[in-house]
ZAPA-74673 format. One record per atom (N, C-alpha, C): atom name; x, y, z. Coordinates in nm, 3 decimals. Example, Ala and Ser with C-alpha at 12.3 -4.5 7.8 and 13.67 -1.06 7.14 Angstrom:
BEGIN
R atom      px      py      pz
R    N   1.319  -0.569   0.780
R   CA   1.230  -0.450   0.780
R    C   1.320  -0.330   0.780
R    N   1.285  -0.225   0.708
R   CA   1.367  -0.106   0.714
R    C   1.290   0.003   0.787
END
This chain:
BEGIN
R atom      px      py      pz
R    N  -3.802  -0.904  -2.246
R   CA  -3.777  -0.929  -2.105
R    C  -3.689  -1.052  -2.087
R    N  -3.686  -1.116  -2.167
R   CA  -3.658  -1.255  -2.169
R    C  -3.473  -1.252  -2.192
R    N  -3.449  -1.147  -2.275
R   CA  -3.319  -1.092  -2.361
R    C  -3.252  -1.085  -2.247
R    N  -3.309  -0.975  -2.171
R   CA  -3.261  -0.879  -2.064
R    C  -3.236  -1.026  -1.925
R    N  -3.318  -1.073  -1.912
R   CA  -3.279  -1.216  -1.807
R    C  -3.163  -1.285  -1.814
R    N  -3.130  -1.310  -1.979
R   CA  -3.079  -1.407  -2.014
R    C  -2.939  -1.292  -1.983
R    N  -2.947  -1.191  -2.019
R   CA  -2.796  -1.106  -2.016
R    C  -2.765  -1.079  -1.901
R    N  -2.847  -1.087  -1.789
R   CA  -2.821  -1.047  -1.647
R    C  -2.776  -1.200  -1.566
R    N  -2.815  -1.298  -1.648
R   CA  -2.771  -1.399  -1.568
R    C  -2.627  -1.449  -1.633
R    N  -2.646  -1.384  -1.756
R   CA  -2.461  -1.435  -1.810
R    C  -2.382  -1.325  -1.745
R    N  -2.397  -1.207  -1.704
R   CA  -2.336  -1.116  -1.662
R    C  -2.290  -1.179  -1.519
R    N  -2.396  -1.218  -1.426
R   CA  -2.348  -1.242  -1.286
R    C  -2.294  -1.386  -1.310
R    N  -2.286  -1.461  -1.400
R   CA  -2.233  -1.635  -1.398
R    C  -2.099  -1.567  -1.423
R    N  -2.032  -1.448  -1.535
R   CA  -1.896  -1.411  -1.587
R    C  -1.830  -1.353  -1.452
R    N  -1.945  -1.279  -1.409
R   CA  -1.858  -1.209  -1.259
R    C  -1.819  -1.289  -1.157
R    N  -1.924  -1.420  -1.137
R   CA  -1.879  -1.511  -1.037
R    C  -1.734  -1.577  -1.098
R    N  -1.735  -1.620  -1.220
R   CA  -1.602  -1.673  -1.276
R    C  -1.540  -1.598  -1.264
R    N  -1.528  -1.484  -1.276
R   CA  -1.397  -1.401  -1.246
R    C  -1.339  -1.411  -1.132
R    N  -1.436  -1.404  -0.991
R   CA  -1.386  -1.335  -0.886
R    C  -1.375  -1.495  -0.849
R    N  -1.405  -1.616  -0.849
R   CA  -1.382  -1.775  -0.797
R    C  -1.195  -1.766  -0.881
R    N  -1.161  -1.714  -0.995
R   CA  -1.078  -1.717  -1.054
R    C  -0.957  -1.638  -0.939
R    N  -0.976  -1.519  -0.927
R   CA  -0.878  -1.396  -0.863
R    C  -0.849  -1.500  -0.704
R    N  -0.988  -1.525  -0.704
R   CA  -0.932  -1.599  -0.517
R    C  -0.854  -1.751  -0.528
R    N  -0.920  -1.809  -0.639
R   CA  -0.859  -1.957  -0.601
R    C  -0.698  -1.921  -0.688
R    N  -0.731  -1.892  -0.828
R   CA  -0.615  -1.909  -0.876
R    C  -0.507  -1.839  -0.861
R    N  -0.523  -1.694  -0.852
R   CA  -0.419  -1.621  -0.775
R    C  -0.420  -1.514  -0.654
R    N  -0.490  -1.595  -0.511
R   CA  -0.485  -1.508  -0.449
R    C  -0.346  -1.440  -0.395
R    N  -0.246  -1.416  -0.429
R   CA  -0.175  -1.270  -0.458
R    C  -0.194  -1.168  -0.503
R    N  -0.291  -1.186  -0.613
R   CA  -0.323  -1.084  -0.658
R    C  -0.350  -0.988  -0.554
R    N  -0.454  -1.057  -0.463
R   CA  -0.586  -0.989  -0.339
R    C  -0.502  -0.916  -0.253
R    N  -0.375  -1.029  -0.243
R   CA  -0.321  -0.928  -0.085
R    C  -0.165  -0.882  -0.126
R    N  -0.125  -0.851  -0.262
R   CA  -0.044  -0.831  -0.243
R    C  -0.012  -0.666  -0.189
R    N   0.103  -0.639  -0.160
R   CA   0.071  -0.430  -0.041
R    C   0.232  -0.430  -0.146
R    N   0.197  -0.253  -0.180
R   CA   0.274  -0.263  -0.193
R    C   0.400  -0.255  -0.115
R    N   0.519  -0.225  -0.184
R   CA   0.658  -0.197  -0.092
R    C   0.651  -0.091   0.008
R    N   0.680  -0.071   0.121
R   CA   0.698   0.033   0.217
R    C   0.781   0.154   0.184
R    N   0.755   0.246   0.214
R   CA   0.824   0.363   0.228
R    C   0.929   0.386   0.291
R    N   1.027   0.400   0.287
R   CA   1.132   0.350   0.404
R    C   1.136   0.451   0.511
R    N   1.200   0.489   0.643
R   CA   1.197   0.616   0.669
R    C   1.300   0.571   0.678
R    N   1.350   0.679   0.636
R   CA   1.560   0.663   0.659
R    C   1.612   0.752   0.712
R    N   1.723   0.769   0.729
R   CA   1.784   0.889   0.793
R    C   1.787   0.981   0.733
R    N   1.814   1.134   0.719
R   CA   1.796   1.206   0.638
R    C   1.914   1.187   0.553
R    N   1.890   1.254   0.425
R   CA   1.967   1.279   0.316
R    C   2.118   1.284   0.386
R    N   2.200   1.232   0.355
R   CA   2.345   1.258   0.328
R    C   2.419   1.225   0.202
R    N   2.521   1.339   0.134
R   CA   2.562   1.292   0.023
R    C   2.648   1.202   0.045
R    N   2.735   1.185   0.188
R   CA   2.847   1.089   0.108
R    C   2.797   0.991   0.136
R    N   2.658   0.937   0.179
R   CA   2.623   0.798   0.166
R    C   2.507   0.776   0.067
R    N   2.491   0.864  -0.029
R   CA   2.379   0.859  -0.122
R    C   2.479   0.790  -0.274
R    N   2.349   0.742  -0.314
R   CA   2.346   0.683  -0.425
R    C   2.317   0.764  -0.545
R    N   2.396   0.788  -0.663
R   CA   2.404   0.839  -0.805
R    C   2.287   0.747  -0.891
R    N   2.209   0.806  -0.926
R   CA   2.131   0.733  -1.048
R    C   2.071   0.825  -1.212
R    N   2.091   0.782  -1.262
R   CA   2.096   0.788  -1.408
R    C   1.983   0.757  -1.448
R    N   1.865   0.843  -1.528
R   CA   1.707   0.772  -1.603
R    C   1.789   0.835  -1.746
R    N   1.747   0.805  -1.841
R   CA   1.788   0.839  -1.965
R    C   1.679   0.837  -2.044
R    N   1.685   0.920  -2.194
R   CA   1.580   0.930  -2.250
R    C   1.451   0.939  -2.234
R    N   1.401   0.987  -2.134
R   CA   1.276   1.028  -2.102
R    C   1.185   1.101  -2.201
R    N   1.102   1.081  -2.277
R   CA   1.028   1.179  -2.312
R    C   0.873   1.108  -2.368
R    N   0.769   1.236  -2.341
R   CA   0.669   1.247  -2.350
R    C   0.608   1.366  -2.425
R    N   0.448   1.342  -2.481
R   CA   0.395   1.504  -2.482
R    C   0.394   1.541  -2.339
R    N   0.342   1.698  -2.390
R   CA   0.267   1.782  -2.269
R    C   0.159   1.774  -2.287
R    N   0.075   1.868  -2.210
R   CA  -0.034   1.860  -2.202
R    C  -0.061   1.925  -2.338
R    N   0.010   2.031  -2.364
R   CA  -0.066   2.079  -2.511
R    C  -0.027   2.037  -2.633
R    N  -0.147   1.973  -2.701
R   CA  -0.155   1.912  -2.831
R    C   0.026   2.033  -2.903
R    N   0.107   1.906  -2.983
R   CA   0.193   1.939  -3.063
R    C   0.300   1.957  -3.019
R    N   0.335   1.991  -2.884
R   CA   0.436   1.979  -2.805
R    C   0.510   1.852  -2.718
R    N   0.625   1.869  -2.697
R   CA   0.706   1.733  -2.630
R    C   0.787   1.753  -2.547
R    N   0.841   1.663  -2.464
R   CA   1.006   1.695  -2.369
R    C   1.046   1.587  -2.365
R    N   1.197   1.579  -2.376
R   CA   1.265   1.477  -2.346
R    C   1.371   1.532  -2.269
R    N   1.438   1.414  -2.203
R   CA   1.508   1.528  -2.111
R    C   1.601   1.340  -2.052
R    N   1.711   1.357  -1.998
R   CA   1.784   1.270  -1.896
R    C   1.819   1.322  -1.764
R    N   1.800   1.238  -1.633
R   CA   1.775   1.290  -1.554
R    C   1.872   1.213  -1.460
R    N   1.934   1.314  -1.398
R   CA   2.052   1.232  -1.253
R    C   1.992   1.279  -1.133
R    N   1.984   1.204  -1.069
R   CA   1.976   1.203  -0.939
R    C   2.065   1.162  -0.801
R    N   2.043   1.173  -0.677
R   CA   2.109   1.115  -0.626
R    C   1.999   1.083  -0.474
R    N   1.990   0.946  -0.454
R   CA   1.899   0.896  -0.346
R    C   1.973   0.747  -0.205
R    N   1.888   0.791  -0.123
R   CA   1.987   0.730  -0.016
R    C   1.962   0.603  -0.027
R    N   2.063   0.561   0.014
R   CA   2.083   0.379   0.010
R    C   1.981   0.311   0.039
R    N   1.922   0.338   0.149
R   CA   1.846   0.210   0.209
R    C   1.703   0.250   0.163
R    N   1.684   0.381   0.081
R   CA   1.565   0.423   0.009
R    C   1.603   0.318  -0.109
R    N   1.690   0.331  -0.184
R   CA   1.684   0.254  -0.273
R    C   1.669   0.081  -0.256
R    N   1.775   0.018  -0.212
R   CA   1.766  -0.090  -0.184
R    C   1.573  -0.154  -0.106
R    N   1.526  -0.035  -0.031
R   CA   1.371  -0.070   0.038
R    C   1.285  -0.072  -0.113
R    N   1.314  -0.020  -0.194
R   CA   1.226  -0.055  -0.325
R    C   1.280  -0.100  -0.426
R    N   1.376  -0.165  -0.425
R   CA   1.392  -0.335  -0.522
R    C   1.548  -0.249  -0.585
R    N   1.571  -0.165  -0.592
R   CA   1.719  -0.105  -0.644
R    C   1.832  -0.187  -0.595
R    N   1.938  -0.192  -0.616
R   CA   2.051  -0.213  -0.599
R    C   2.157  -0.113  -0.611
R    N   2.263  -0.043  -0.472
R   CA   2.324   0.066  -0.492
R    C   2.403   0.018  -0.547
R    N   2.486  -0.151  -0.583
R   CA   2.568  -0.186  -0.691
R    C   2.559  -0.153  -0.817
R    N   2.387  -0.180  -0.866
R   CA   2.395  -0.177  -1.006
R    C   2.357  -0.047  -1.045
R    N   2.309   0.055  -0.914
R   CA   2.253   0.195  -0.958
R    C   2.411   0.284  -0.988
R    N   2.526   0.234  -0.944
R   CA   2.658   0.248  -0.943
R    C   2.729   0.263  -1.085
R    N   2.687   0.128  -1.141
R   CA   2.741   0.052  -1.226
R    C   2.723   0.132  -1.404
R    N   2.580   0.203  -1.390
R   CA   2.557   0.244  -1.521
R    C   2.432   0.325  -1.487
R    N   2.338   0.340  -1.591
R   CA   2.231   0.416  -1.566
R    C   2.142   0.322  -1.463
R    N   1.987   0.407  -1.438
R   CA   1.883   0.318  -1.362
R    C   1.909   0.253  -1.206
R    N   1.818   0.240  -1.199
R   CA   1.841   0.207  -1.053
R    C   1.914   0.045  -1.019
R    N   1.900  -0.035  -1.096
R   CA   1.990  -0.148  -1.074
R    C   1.859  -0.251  -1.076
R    N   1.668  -0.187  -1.116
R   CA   1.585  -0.273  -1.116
R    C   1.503  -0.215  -1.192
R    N   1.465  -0.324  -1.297
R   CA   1.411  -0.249  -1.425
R    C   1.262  -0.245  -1.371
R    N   1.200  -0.316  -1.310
R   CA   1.073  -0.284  -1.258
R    C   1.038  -0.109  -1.173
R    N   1.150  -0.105  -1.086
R   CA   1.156   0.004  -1.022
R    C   1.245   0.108  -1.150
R    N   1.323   0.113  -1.261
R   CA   1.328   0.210  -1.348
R    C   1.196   0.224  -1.393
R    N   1.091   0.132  -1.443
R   CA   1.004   0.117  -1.556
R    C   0.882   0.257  -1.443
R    N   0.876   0.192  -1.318
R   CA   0.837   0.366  -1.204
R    C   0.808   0.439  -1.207
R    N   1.001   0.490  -1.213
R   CA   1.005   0.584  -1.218
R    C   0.976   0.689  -1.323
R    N   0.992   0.580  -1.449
R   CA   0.982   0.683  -1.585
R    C   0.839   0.668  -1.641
R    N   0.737   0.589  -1.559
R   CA   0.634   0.555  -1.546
R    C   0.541   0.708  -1.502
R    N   0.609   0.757  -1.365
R   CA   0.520   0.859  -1.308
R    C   0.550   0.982  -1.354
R    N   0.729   0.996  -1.396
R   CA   0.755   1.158  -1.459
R    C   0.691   1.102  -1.605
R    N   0.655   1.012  -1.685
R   CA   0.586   1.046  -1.824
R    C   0.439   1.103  -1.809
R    N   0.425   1.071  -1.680
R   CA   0.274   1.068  -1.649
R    C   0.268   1.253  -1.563
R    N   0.384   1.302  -1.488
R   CA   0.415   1.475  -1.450
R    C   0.382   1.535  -1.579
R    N   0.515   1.472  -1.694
R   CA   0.501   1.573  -1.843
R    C   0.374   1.559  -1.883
R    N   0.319   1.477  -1.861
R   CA   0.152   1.505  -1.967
R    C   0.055   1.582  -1.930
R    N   0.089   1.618  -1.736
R   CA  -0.011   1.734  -1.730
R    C   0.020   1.861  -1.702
R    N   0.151   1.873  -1.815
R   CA   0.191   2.010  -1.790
R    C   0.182   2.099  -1.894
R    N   0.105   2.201  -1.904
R   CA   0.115   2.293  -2.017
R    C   0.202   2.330  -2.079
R    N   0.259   2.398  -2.210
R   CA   0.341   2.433  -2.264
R    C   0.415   2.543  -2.239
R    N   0.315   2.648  -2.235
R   CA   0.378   2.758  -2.217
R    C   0.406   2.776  -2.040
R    N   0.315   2.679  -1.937
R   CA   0.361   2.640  -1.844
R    C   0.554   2.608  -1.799
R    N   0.546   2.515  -1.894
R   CA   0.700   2.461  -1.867
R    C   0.802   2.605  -1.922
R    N   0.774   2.638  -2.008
R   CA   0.834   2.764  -2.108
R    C   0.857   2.882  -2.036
R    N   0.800   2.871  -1.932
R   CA   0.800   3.067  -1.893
R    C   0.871   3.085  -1.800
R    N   0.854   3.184  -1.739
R   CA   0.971   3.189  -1.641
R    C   0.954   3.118  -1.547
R    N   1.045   3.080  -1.497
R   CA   1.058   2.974  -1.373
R    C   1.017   2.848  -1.388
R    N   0.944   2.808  -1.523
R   CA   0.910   2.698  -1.548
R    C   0.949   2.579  -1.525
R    N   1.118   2.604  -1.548
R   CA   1.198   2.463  -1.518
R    C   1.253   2.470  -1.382
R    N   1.234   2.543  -1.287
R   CA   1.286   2.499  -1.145
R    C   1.087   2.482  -1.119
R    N   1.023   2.539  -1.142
R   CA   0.871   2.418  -1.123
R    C   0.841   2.284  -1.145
R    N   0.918   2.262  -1.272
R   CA   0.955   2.111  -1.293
R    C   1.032   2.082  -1.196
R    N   1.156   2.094  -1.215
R   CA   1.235   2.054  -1.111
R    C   1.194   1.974  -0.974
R    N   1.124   2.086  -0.869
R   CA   1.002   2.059  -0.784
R    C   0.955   1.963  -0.768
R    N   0.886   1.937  -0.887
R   CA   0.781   1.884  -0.943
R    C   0.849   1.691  -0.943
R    N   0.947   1.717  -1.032
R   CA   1.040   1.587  -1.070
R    C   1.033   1.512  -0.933
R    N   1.141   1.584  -0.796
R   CA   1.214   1.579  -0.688
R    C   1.045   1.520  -0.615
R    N   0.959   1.591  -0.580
R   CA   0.819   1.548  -0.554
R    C   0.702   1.424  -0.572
R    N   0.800   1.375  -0.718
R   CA   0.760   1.264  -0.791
R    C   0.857   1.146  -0.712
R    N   1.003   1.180  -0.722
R   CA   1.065   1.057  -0.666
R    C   1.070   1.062  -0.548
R    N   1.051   1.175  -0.459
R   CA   1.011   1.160  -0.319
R    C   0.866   1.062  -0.282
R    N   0.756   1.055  -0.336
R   CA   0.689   0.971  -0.373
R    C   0.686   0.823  -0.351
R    N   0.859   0.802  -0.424
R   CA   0.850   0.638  -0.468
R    C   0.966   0.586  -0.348
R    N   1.031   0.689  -0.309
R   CA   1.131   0.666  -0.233
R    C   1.106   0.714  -0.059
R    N   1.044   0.823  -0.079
R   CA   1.035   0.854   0.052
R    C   1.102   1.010   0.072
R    N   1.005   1.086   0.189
R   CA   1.078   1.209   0.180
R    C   1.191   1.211   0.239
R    N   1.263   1.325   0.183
R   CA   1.387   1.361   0.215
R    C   1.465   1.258   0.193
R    N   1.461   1.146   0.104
R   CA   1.562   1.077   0.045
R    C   1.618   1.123  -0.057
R    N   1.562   1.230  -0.156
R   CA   1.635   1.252  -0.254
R    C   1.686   1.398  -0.232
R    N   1.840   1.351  -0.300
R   CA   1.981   1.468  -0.320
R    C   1.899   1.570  -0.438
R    N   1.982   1.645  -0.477
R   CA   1.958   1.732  -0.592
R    C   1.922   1.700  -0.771
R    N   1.887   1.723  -0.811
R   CA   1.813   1.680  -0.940
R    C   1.889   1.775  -1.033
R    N   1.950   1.725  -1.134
R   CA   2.026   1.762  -1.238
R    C   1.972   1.717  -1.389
R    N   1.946   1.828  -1.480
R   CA   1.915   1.714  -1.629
R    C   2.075   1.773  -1.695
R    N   2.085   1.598  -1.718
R   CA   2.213   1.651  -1.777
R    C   2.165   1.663  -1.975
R    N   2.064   1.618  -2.000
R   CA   1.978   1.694  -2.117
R    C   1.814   1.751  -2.124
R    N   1.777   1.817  -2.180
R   CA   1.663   1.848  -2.188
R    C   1.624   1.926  -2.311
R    N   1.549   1.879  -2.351
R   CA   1.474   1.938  -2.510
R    C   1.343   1.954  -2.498
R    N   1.273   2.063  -2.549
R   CA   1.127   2.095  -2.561
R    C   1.095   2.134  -2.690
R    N   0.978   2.100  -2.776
R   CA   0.943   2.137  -2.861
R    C   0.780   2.171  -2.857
END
């Protein structure tokens, strides 16, 4: 009984240190929100932005299988710029022009490919389901109807 006291009172002394820690030392942590969604005007190409993810790949969901794939997009300005992008540097080369907001994006499609079956992706229609699927993901981070058409300018499955 004595064991069990002694572990319940180091348990609530570690939890009080934690949470005296989160408030005094970094309350940012507490309130930080994230970035807003922008609502923007709808999609237009000649004011949308070209972006480039490269080398993407992950498993699938089924043990032994993989995809890699590079992915173009095209998303509207003030979608981008409202979540840390730059249409200069999304211009300039691949990625959005902010490696936090690339790290994201290739963050949530690694995280699409892993719950997708194999013979899922494989069958018919599989890859305009991805597709979907992709466009659904960066609508997500950007906002609907910010994103243009979705192109892989590679894609490999094994």
């Amino acid at each position: 009984m004595k064991k069990v006291l002694v572990f319940v009172l180091i348990f609530l002394f570690g939890a009080g240190a934690g949470a005296a820690g989160l408030i005094f030392g970094a309350p940012s942590l507490l309130s930080h929100k994230p970035r807003p969604i922008v609502a923007s005007l709808p999609y237009n190409p000649s004011q949308a932005v070209g972006v480039t993810e490269t080398g993407i790949e992950s498993n699938l969901a089924t043990s032994g299988h993989y995809v890699r794939f590079d992915l173009e997009f095209s998303v509207t300005k003030e979608a981008l710029n409202a979540q840390g992008g730059s249409s200069a540097g999304a211009q300039g080369g691949t990625g959005t022009g902010s490696p936090q907001l690339d790290a994201k994006i290739r963050n949530d499609l690694i995280n699409l490919v892993r719950s997708i079956p194999y013979g899922e992706f494989t069958s018919s229609g599989g890859l305009s389901t991805f597709k979907t699927q992709v466009k659904g993901v960066l609508e997500s981070i950007f906002g609907p109807g910010t994103i243009g058409p979705i192109y892989f300018s590679s894609l490999m499955t094994q």
